[in-house]
SEFIDO-16817 format. One line per field, with one value per residue (C-alpha): residue in three letters; z, y, x; residue number from 0. Coordinates in Angstrom, 3 decimals. Last residue first. Layout:
aa (ala	...)
pz (Z	...)
py (Y	...)
px (X	...)
i (NUM	...)
// end
This chain:
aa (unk	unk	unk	unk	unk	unk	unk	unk	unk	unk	unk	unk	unk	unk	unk	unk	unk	unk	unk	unk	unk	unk	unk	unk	unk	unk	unk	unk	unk	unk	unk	unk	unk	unk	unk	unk	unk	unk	unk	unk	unk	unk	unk	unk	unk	unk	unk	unk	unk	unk	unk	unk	unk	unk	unk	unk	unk	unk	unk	unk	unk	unk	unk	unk	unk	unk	unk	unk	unk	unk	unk	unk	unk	unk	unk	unk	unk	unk	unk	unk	unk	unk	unk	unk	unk	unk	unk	unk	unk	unk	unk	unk	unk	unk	unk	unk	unk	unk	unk	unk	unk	unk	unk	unk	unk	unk	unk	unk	unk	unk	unk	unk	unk	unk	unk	unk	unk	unk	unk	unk	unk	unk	unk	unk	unk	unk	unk	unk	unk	unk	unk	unk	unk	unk	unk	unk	unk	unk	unk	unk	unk	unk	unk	unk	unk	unk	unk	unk	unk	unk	unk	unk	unk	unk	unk	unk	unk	unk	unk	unk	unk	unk	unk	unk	unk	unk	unk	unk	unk	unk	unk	unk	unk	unk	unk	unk	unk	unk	unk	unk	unk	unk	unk	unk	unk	unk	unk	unk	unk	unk	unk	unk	unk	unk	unk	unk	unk	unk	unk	unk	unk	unk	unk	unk	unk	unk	unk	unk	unk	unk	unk	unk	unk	unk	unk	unk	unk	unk	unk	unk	unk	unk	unk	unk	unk	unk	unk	unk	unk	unk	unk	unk	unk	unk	unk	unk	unk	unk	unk	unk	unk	unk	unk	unk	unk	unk	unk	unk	unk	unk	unk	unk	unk	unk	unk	unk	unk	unk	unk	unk	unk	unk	unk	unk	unk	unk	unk	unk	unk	unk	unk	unk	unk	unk	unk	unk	unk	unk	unk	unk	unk	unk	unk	unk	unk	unk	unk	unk	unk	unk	unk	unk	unk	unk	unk	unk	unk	unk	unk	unk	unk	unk	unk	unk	unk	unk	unk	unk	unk	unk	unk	unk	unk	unk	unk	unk	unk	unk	unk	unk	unk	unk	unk	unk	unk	unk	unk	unk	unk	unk	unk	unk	unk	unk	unk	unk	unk	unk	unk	unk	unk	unk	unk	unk	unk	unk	unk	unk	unk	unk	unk	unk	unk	unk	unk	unk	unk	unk	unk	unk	unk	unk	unk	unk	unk	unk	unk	unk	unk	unk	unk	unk	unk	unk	unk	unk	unk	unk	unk	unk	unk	unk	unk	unk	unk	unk	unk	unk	unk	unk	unk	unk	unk	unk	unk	unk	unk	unk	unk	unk	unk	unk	unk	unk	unk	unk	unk	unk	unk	unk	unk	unk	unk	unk	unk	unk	unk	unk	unk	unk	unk	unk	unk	unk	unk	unk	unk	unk	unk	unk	unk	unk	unk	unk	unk	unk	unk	unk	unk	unk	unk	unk	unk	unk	unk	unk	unk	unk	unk	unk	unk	unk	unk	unk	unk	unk	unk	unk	unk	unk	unk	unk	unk	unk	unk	unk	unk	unk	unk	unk	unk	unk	unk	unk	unk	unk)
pz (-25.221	-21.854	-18.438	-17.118	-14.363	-17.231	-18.811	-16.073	-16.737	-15.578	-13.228	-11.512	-8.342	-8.432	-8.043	-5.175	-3.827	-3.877	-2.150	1.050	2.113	3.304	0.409	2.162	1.014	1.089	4.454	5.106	8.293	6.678	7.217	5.096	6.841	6.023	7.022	10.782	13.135	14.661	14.672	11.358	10.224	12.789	11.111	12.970	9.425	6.957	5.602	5.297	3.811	1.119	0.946	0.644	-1.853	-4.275	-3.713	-4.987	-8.179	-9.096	-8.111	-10.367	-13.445	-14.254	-17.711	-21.101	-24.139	-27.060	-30.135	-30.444	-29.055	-25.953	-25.618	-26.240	-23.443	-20.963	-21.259	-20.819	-17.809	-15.837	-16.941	-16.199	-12.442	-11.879	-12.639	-10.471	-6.888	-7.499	-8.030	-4.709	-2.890	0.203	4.213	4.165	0.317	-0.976	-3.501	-1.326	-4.018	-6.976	-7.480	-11.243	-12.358	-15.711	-17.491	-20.450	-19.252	-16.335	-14.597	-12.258	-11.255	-12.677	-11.272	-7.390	-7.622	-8.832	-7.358	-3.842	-2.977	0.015	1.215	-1.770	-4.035	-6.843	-6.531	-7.296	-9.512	-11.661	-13.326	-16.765	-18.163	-18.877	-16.449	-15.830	-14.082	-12.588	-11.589	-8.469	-6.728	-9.257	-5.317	-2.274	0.500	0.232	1.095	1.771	4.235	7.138	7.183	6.854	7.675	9.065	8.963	10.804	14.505	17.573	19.687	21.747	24.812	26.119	26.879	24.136	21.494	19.567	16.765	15.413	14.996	13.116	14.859	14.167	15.983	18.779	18.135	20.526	23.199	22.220	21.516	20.725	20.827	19.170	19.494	22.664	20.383	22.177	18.936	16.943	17.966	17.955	14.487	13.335	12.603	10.782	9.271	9.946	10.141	8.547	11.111	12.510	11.898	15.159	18.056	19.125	22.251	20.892	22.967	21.536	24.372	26.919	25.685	25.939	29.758	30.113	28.966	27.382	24.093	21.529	23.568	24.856	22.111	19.390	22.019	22.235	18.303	18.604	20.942	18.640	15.996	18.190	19.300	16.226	14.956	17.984	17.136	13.682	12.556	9.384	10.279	12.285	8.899	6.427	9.033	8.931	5.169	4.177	5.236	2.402	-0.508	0.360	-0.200	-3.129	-4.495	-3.437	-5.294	-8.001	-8.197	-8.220	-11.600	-13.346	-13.002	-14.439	-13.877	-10.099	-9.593	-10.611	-8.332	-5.573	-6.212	-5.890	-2.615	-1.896	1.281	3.850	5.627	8.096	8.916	13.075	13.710	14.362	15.552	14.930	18.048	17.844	17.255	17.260	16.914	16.148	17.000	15.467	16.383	14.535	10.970	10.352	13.306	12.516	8.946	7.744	11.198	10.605	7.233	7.492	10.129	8.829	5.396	7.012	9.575	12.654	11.909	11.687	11.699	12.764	12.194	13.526	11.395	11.067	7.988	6.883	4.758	1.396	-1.509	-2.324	-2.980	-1.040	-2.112	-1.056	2.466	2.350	2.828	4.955	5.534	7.996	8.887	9.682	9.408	6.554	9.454	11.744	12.894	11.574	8.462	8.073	4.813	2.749	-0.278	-2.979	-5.160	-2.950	-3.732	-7.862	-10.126	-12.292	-14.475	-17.528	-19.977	-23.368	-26.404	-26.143	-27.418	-26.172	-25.500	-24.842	-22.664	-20.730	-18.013	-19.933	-21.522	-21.851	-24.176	-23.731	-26.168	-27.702	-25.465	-24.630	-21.533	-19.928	-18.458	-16.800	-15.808	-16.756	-16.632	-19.855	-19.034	-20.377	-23.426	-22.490	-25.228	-26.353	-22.261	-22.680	-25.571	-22.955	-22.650	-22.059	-19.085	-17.404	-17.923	-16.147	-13.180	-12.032	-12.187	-10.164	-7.650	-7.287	-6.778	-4.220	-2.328	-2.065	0.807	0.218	-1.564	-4.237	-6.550	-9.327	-10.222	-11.267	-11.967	-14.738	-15.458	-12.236	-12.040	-9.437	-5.000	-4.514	-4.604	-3.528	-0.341	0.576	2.708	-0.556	-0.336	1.106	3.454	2.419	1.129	-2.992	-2.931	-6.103	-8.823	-6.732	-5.841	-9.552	-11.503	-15.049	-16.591	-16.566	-14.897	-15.432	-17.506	-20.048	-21.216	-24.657	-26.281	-29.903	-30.020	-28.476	-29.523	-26.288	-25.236	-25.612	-23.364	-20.514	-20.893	-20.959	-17.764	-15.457	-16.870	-15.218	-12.045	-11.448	-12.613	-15.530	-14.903	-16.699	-19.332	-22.655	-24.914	-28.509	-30.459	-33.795)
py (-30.625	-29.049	-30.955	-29.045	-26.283	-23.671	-23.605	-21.809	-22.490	-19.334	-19.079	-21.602	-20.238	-17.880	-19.914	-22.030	-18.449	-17.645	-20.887	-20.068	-22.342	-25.338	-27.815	-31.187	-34.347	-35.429	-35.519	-37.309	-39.378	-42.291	-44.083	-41.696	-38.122	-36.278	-39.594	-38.626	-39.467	-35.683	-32.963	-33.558	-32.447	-29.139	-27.339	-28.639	-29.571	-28.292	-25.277	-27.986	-30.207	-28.270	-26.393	-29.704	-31.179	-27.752	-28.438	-31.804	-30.875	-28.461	-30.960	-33.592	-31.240	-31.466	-33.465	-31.797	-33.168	-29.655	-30.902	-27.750	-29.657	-30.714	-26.857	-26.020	-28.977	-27.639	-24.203	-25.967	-28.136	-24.611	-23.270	-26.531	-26.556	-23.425	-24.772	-27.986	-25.579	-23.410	-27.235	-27.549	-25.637	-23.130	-24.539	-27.602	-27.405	-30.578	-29.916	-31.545	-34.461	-34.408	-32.790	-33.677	-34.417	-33.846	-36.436	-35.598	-36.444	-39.130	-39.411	-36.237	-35.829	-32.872	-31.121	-31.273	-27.720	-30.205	-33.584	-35.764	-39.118	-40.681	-43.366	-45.370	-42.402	-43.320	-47.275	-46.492	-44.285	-47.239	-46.202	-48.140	-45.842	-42.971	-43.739	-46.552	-46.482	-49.332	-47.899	-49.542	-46.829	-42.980	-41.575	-43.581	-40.244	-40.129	-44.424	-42.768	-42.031	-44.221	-44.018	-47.837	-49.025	-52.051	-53.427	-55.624	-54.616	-55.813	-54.038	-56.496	-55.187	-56.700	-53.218	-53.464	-53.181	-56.093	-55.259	-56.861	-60.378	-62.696	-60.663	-57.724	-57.588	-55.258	-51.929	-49.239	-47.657	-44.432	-45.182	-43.574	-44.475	-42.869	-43.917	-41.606	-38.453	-37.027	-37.741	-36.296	-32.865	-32.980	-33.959	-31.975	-28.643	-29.292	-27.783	-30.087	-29.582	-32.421	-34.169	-33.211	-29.706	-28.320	-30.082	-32.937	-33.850	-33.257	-32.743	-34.768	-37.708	-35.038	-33.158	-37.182	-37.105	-33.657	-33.993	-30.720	-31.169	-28.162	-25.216	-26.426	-27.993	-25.240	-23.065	-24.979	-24.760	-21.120	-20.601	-22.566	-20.348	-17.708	-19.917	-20.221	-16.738	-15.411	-18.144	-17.687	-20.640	-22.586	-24.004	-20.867	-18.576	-20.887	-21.162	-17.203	-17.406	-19.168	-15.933	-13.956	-16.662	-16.838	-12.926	-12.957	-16.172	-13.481	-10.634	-12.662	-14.144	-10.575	-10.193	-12.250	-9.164	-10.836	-14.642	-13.890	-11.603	-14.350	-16.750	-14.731	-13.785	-17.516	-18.199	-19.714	-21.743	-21.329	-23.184	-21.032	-25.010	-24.717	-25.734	-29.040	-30.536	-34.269	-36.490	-39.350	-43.145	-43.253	-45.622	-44.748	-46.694	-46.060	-47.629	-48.549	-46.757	-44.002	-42.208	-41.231	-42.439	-38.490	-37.131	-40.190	-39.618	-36.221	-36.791	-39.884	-38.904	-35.796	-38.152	-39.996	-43.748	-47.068	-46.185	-49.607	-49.747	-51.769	-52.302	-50.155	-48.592	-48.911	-52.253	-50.395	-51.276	-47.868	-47.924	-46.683	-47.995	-44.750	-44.868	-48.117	-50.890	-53.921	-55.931	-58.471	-61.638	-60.304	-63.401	-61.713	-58.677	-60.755	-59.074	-55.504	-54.687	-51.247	-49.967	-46.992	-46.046	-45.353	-42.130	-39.657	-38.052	-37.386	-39.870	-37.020	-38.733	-36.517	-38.539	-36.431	-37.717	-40.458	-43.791	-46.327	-49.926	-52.552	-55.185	-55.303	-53.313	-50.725	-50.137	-46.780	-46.618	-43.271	-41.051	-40.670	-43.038	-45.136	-43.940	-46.551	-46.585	-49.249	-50.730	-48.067	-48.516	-47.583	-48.719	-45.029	-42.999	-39.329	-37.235	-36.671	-35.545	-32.999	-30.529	-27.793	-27.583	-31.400	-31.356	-28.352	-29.757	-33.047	-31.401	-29.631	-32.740	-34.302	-30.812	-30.951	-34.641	-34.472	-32.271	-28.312	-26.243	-23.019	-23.360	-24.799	-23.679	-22.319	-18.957	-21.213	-19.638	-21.500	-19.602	-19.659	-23.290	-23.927	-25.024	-21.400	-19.639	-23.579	-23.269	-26.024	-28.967	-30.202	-32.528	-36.334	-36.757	-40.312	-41.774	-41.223	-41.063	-42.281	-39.992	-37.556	-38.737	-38.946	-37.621	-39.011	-41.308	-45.775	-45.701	-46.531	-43.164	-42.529	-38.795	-38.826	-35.203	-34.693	-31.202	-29.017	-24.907	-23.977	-23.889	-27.549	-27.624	-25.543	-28.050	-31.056	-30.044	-28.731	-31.976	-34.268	-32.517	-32.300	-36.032	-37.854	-39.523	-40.695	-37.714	-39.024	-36.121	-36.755	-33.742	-33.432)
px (25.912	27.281	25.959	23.232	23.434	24.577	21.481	19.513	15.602	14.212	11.108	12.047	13.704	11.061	8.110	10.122	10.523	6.931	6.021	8.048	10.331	11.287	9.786	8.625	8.750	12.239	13.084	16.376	16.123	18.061	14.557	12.764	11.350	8.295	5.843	7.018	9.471	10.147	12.574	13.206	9.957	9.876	13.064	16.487	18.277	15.273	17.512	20.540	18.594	17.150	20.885	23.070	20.391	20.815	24.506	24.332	22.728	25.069	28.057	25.761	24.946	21.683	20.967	19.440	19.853	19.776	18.448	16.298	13.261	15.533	15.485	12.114	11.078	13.734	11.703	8.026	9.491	10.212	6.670	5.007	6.853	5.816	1.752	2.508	3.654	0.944	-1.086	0.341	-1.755	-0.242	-0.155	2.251	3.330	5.466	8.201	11.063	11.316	9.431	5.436	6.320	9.504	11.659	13.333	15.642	18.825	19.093	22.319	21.626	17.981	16.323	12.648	12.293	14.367	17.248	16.424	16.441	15.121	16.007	18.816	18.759	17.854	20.457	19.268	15.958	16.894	18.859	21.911	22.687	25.491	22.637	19.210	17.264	13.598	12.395	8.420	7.178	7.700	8.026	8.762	9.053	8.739	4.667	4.144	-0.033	-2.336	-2.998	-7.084	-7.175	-10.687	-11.932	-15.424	-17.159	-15.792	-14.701	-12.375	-10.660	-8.605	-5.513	-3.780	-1.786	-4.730	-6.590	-8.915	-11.836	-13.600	-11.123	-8.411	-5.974	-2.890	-1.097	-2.726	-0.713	-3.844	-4.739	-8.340	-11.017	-14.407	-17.772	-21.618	-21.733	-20.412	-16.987	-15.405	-17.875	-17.079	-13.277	-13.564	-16.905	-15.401	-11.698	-8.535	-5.746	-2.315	-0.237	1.429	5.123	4.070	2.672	5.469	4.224	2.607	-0.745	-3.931	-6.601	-6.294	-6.084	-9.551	-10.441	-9.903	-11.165	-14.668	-15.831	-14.382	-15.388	-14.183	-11.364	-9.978	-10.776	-8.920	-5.865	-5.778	-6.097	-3.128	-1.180	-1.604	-0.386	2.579	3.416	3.111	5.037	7.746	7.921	10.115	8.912	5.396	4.057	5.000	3.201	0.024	-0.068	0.952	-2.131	-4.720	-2.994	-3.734	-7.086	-7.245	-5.099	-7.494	-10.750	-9.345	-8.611	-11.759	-13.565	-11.709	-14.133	-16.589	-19.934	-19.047	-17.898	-21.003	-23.711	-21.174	-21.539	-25.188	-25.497	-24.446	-21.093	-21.423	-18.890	-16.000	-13.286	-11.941	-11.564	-8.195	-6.551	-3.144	-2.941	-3.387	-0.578	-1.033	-4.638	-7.073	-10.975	-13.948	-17.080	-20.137	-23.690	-22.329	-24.872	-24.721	-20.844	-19.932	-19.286	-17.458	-15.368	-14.337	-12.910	-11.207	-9.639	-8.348	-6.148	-4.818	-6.287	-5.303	-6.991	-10.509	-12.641	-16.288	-18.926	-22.082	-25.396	-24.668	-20.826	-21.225	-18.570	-20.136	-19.610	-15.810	-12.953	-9.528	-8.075	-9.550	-8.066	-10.272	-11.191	-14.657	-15.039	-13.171	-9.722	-7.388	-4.790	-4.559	-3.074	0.093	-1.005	1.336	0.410	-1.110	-0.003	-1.704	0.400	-0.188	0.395	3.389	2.671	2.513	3.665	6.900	7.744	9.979	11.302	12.278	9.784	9.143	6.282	6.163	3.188	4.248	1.011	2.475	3.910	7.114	8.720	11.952	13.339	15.458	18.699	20.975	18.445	17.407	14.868	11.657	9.714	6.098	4.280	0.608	-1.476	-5.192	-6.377	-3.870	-4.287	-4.044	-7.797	-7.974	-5.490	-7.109	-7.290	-11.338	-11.271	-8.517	-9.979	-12.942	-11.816	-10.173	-13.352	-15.702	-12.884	-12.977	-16.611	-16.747	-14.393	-15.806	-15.680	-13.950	-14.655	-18.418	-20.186	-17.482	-19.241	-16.994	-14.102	-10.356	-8.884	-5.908	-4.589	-5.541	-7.843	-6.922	-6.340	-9.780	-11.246	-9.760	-7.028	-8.718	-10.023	-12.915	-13.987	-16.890	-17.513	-14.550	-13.975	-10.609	-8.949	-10.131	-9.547	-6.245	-4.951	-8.064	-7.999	-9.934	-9.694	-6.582	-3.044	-2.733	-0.053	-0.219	0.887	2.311	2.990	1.143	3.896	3.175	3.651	-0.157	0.252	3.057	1.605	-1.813	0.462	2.326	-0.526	-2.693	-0.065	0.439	-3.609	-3.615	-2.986	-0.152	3.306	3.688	5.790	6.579	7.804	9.250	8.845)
i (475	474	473	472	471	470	469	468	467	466	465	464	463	462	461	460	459	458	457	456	455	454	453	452	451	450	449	448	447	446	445	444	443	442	441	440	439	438	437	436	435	434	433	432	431	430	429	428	427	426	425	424	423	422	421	420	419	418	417	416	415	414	413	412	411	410	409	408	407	406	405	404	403	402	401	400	399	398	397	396	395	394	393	392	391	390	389	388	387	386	385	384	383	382	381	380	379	378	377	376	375	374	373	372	371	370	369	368	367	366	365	364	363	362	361	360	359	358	357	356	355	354	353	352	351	350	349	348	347	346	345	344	343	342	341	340	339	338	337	336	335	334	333	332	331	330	329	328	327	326	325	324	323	322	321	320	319	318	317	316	315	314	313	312	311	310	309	308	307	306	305	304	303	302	301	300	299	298	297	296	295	294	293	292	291	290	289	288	287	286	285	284	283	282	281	280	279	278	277	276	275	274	273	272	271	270	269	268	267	266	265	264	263	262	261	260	259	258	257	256	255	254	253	252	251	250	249	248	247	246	245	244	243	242	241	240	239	238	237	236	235	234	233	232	231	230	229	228	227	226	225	224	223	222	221	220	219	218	217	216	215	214	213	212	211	210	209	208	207	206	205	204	203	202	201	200	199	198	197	196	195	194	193	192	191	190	189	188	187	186	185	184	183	182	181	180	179	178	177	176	175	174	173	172	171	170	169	168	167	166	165	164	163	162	161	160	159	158	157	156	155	154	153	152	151	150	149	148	147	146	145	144	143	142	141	140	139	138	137	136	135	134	133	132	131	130	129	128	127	126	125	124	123	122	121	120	119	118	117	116	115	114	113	112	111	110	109	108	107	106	105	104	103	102	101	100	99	98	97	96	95	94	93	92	91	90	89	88	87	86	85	84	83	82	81	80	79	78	77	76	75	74	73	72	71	70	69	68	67	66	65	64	63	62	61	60	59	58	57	56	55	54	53	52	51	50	49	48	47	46	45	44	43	42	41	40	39	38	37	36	35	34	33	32	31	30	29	28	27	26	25	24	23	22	21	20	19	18	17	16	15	14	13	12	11	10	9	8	7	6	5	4	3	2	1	0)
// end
C-alpha cells in the first residue's frame, strides 16, 4: 500500500487528500501543526476578515455552496466551509493535529519525516501544502523589542486584542490592512495608518445573498454554475489588465481613478492614495470603506518612512511621534521562502534550501529536480492575481493524483533537470519585463527572480496539467 504524507491541512491540503481518496488511496496522513485545519483561515481571524475572491469561485468545483451569506463572505464562513468539506470527504479522520514537520528526507525508497517533537513518520510519497502564505512577515523596526503597548500580526490576531478606545498603529496598507481598518475605525479611539506605497483599489461589486437565492440554488443546483461562469467571466478583465492589455489596463485604471475621485474629496490625501506604481506591483484590491475611512476625522495616514518604534508609539522620518497602545503588523506574509523552516533533503544529500538559493522554481510548481516522489502544493510561480487559487489547488490534485498511481505501481518519479530547467527559462522568460519585475515588490526574491506569480492565464496552467507526461522524469 501506498503511504502518502500531506504537510498541511489547508485548502491545498484537503484539495490533494480529497482527489486521492476519491482515487482509490486510503493510506493517506495529513500532518497538521495546528490544533484543526484551516491554513490562513484558520490563522486570520482580524476583524473584518473574508475572501476578496467571490464566493462562486472561491468553493471546490465539486462543492459548490448555495449558503454563502453573500459574495464576499468572512472568514468564519469560509473556515466553517473548509471543515465540511474536509469531514464530508473522509479528510479530517486523516489529519494527525500538533504534528509540525521539522524535516524530511529521501531515503532512497521513501521519506523519513520527523516532527518537531521527534516523532517520525514514513511515506512513499511527500506532499508539502504550507502553501505561500503561511509565514507572517514582520519588519525589523529599530526598536520594536522597547514598544510598551500591545503588538500583533494581523495573522497572530486574537480577541484579546485592547482595540476599543486605545491608539492604534497599522503598519502597512495591503490586502490585510484595508480590510481591518475600515472594521477598528470608531471603535478603536484613533487610527493611524503607515504606508509605504498606495495599493491600487476598486470598488468590491459586494451583495447580500437573499434567501430565495439560496432556496433556488438548492432546488436547481445548476444555477451555481451559471453564477461561478459568470464570476469567472468578470475575473478575466483584471487578468487581461495585469498581463499586457493595454486598452484593458488602462480601462481598469480609469475606474480606479474614479473610485479615488469620487470617494476622497480632499486633494492632499486623494494624492497620498494615488499610486505611483504601475497596477500589479501590489495585490489589487477590491474595497468600499478604504478610501472612505481614511478621510474619517478619527483616521491618519502617513506616508512618511518609519524610522523606529518607541516605548510610546511610532517614530517617522520627519521627526514625528505617533503614539499609540497598540501596534499592528498588516505586512503580509515571507510569500517567495517556500516549505521555510522545513530542511528538506533530497537524493545524494541535496538540500532545497540550498537548490533554491537564489529563488525557488519547480516543474509546473509541482516537481523539483533531485527529489523523487515529492509533489508541491501552491509551489513556485503558481500564484493567481485576479482568478482563486483553490482552481489552481484542484489541477494540481488531478496532476499529483496521476504521479501518485504511478509511484503506486513501483514507478519513482523525479523531473528531469534539463526538462525542469526549461520550464524555469520560459516562467521567467514570459515574466522578464511583465509588471512584477518591473517593480521591488513581495513577487520578486532578492536575485530578482519572481517566484510567486504564475504568468498566464489560469486555463492554461489547468491544461498544462491535465496529463502527467512521463517522459519529463528520469527513466525507472
Amino acid at each position: 500500500m501506498t503511504r502518502i504524507a500531506i504537510v498541511g491541512a489547508g485548502f491545498g491540503g484537503v484539495a490533494v487528500a480529497a482527489e486521492l481518496l476519491r482515487a482509490g488511496f486510503d493510506d493517506i496522513v495529513l500532518l497538521e501543526k495546528a490544533d484543526r485545519a484551516g491554513g490562513v483561515w484558520r490563522d486570520n481571524t482580524y476583524p473584518g476578515c473574508a475572501c476578496d475572491v467571490p464566493a462562486p469561485l472561491y468553493s471546490y468545483s465539486r462543492a459548490l455552496n448555495p449558503d454563502w451569506s453573500r459574495r464576499y463572505p468572512p472568514h468564519d464562513e469560509i473556515l466553517a466551509y473548509l471543515h465540511r468539506c474536509a469531514d464530508v470527504w473522509g479528510v479530517t479522520e486523516r489529519v494527525r493535529f500538533g504534528a509540525e514537520v521539522a524535516s524530511a528526507a529521501w531515503s532512497g525508497d521513501g521519506w523519513e519525516i520527523i516532527l518537531s517533537d521527534g516523532d517520525s513518520v514514513r511515506a512513499d510519497v511527500l506532499i508539502p501544502a504550507v502553501g505561500q502564505l503561511s509565514r507572517p512577515s514582520i519588519p525589523a523596526l529599530p526598536g520594536a523589542e522597547s514598544f510598551a503597548g500591545v503588538a500583533v500580526h494581523t495573522a497572530h490576531w486574537t480577541p484579546g486584542v485592547p482595540v476599543a478606545g486605545n491608539r492604534v498603529a497599522v503598519v502597512g496598507t495591503g490586502a490585510s490592512a484595508i480590510q481591518l481598518v475600515p472594521a477598528i475605525a470608531g471603535t478603536a479611539a484613533h487610527v493611524t495608518v503607515f504606508q509605504r506605497t498606495a495599493p491600487w483599489t476598486l470598488p468590491k461589486p459586494d451583495r447580500r445573498y437573499g434567501r430565495l437565492r439560496k432556496a433556488a440554488y438548492r432546488r436547481m443546483p445548476s444555477l451555481m454554475l451559471l453564477s461561478r461562469a459568470a464570476t469567472w467571466g468578470l475575473t478575466l478583465v483584471p487578468g487581461a489588465a495585469l498581463t499586457g492589455n493595454r486598452v484593458v489596463n488602462a480601462l481598469v485604471r480609469g475606474y480606479s481613478w474614479s473610485q479615488r475621485r469620487w470617494q476622497v474629496r480632499d486633494p492632499e490625501l486623494r494624492a497620498k492614495v494615488t499610486p505611483d506604481e504601475p497596477m500589479g506591483c501590489k495585490r489589487v484590491l477590491f474595497t468600499n470603506a478604504w478610501l472612505p475611512t481614511l478621510a474619517r476625522p478619527d483616521v491618519d495616514l502617513v506616508t512618511e518612512k518609519i524610522v523606529a518604534v518607541t516605548p510610546d508609539g511610532v517614530r517617522t522620518a520627519d521627526g514625528v511621534d505617533h503614539p499609540c497602545d497598540v501596534l499592528v503588523y498588516g505586512t503580509g506574509f515571507a510569500a517567495t521562502e517556500f516549505l521555510v523552516p522545513i530542511r528538506v533533503t533530497g537524493r545524494d544529500g541535496a538540500v532545497l534550501a540550498d537548490e533554491w538559493r537564489d529563488g525557488a522554481h519547480a516543474y509546473l510548481g509541482l516537481a523539483v529536480p533531485g527529489f523523487p516522489n515529492m509533489f508541491l502544493v501552491y509551489g513556485p510561480n503558481t500564484n493567481t492575481g485576479n482568478t482563486s487559487v483553490i482552481y489552481f489547488h484542484e489541477a494540481q490534485a488531478r496532476w499529483i493524483t496521476q504521479a501518485v498511481r504511478r509511484v503506486a505501481a513501483g514507478d519513482d518519479l523525479e523531473v528531469r533537470p534539463e526538462v525542469a530547467a526549461a520550464y524555469d527559462a520560459e516562467i521567467q522568460s514570459r515574466l522578464a519585463g511583465s509588471v512584477w519585475t518591473a517593480c521591488q515588490s513581495w513577487y520578486r526574491t532578492a536575485a530578482g527572480r519572481v517566484v510567486a506569480n504564475w504568468p498566464g492565464k489560469a486555463t492554461e496552467y489547468r491544461r498544462r496539467t491535465t496529463t502527467l507526461n512521463r517522459a519529463d522524469f528520469l527513466p525507472r
